[in-house]
C-alpha positions in Angstrom: 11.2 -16.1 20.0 11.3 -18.0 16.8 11.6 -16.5 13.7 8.4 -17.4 12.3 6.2 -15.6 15.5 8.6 -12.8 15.2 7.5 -11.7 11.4 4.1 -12.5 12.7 4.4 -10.0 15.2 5.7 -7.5 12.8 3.7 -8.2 10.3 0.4 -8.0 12.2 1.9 -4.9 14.3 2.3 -3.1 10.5 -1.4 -4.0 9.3 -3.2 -2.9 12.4 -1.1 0.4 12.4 -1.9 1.1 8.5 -5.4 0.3 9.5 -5.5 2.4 12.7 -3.6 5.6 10.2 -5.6 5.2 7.0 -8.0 7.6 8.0 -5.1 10.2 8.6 -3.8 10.1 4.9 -6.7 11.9 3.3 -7.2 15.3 4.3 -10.2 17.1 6.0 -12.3 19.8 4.1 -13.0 22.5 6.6 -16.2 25.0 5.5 -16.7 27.9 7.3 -20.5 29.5 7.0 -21.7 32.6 7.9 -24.6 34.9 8.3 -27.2 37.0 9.5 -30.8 36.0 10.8 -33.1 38.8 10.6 -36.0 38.9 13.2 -37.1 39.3 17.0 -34.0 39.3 18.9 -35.7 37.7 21.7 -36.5 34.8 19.9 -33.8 31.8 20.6 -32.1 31.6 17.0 -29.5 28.4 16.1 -28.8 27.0 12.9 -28.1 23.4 12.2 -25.6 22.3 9.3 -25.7 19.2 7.4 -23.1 18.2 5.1 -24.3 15.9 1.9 -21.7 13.9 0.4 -21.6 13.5 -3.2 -23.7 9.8 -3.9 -21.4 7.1 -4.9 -23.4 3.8 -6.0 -21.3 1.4 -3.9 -21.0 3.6 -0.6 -23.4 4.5 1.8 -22.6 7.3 3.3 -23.1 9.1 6.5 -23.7 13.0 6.8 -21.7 15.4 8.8 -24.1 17.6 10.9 -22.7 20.9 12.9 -24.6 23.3 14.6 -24.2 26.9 16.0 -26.0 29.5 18.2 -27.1 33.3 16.8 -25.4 36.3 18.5 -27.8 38.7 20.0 -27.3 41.2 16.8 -28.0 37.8 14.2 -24.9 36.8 13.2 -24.2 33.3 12.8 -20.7 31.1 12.2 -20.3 27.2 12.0 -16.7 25.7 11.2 -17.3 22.3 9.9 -15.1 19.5 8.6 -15.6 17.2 6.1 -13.5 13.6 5.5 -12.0 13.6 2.1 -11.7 9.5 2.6 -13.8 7.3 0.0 -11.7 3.7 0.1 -8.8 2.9 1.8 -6.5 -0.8 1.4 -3.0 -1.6 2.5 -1.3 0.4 -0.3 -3.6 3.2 -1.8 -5.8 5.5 -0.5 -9.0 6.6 -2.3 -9.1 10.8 -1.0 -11.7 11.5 -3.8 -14.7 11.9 -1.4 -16.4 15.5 -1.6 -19.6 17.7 -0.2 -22.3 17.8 -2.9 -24.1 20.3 -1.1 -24.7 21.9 2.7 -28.2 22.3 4.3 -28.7 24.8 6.6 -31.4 25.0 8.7 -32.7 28.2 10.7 -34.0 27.0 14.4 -36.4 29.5 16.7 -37.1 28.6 20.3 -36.4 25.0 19.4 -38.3 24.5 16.4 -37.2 23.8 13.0 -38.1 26.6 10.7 -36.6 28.0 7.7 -34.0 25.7 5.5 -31.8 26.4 2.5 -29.9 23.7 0.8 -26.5 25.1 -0.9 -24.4 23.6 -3.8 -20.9 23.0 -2.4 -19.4 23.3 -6.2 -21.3 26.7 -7.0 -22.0 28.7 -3.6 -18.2 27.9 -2.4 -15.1 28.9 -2.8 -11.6 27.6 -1.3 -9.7 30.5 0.0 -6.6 28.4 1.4 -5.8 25.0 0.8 -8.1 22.9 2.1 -10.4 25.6 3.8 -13.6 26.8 2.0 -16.1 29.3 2.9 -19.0 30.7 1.1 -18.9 33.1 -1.6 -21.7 35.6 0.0 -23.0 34.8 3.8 -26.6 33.6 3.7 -29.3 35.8 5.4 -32.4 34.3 6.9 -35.7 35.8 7.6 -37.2 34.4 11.1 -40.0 36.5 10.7 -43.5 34.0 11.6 
C-alpha cells in the first residue's frame, strides 16, 4: 500500500469514528418524575412525558417523549433521559443543550385528559450529578 492511500485510510478511519463518538462526549440528563393519580382505580391510568428543549434560533429540535403506566393504588414513575448535545465538529463539542420544561399528561382508558406543563429550571432539582428529579411529586385528579 502506498503511502498516500494509507493516510487516506487513517485519516478517513479517524473522521468517521469522531463522527460515529460525538454523540458520546456530552452527557445525558436523566429526570426521574413521580406521583400520584387520584380517582377510580378501575379506570386504565398512564401518563405520557414530553421533554421541551430550551429554543435555540438556529436548531430545530426534536422532543423526547416517555411514558408510564399507574399502579393500582395511583402511583406513577417515568425515568427519562435527555441529550445534553447542541453542536458537535471534529474538535469541540457544544454540551450546552438543556430541558426548558416537561409536559405531563394524565391518560384514562386511552384518552388524553388532564396535562400539566413543568419548568425544568424551577420545579427540578439535581440530586446527583447528572440525575434530577422533581422537587414535590405531582398529583393529578382523574376525576370526570
Amino acid at each position: 500500500m502506498n503511502r498516500y492511500l494509507r493516510k487516506y485510510f487513517v485519516f478517513s478511519t479517524l473522521l468517521v469514528c469522531g463522527c460515529l463518538s460525538s454523540g458520546l462526549k456530552c452527557p445525558y440528563i436523566f429526570i426521574d418524575i413521580e406521583g400520584y393519580v387520584d380517582g377510580d382505580s378501575r379506570d386504565r391510568h398512564s401518563v405520557f412525558v414530553e421533554i421541551m428543549p430550551k429554543t435555540h434560533p438556529y436548531l430545530r429540535d426534536v422532543k423526547y417523549e416517555f411514558s408510564g403506566a399507574v399502579a393500582d393504588d395511583g402511583y406513577f414513575q417515568v425515568e427519562a433521559y435527555f441529550q445534553t448535545l447542541r453542536s458537535a465538529s471534529r474538535v469541540s463539542h457544544d454540551c450546552s443543550r438543556r430541558p426548558e420544561a416537561v409536559r405531563l399528561t394524565l391518560y384514562q382508558n386511552g384518552a388524553a385528559g388532564r396535562s400539566e406543563e413543568l419548568s425544568f429550571d424551577t420545579q427540578f432539582i439535581e440530586y446527583k450529578a447528572g440525575h434530577y428529579k422533581l422537587k414535590s411529586p405531582v398529583m393529578f385528579s382523574a376525576s370526570r
